[in-house]
C-alpha positions in Angstrom: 88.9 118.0 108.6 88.4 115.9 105.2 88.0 117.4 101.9 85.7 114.7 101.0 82.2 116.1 101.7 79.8 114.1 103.6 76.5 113.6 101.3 74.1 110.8 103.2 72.4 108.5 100.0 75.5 109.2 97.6 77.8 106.7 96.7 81.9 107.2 97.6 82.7 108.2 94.3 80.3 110.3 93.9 81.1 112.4 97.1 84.4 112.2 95.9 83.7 114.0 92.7 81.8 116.6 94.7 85.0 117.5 96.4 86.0 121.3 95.8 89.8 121.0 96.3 92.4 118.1 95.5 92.0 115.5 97.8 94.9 114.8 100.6 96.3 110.5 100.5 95.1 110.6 104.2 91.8 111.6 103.8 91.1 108.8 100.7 92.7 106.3 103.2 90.6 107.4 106.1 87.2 106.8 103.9 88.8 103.8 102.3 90.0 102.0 105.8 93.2 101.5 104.2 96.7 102.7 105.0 98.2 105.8 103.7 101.5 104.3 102.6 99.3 101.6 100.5 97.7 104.8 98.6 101.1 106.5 98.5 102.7 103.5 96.8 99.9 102.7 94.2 100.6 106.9 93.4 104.3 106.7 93.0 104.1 103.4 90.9 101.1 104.5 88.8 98.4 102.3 89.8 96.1 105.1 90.4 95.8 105.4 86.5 95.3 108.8 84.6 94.1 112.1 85.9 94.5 111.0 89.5 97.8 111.9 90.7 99.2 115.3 91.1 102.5 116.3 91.9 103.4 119.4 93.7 107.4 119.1 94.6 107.3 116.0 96.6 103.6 116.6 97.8 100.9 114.4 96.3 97.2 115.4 95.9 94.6 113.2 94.3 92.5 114.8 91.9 88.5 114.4 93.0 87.1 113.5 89.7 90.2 110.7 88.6 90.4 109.5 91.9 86.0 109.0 91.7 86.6 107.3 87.9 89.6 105.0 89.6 87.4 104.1 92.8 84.5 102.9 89.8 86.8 101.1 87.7 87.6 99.4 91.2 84.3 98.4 91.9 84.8 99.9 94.8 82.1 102.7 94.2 79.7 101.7 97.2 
């Protein structure tokens, strides 16, 4: 089950931001339609920018409200 809430009329980023828990790679690729390892690269290598990535040991979690700033500074906020 996806951590990304499904609210009908509200953009992506916005559901994203009204996420209660950090968000899992797989679920942000599953809403994306891109591939995991695409999302896990652009983590490792910083391209997620500020206040999206965070580290648990060797587990990543996206952060709902960076990960909703990144997708708008995208464009990619449909």
């Amino acid at each position: 089950m996806s951590s990304i809430p499904d609210l009908p009329g509200r953009s992506l980023a916005d559901r994203i931001e009204a996420a209660t828990t950090a968000l899992k790679i797989k679920d942000l690729a599953d809403v994306l339609e891109c591939s995991p390892s695409n999302l896990y690269s652009r983590a490792r290598t910083g391209r997620m920018g500020q206040g999206v990535v965070l580290r648990f040991g060797g587990t990543i979690r996206l952060d709902p409200h960076g990960t909703a700033e990144w997708l708008r500074q995208q464009g990619l906020d449909k």
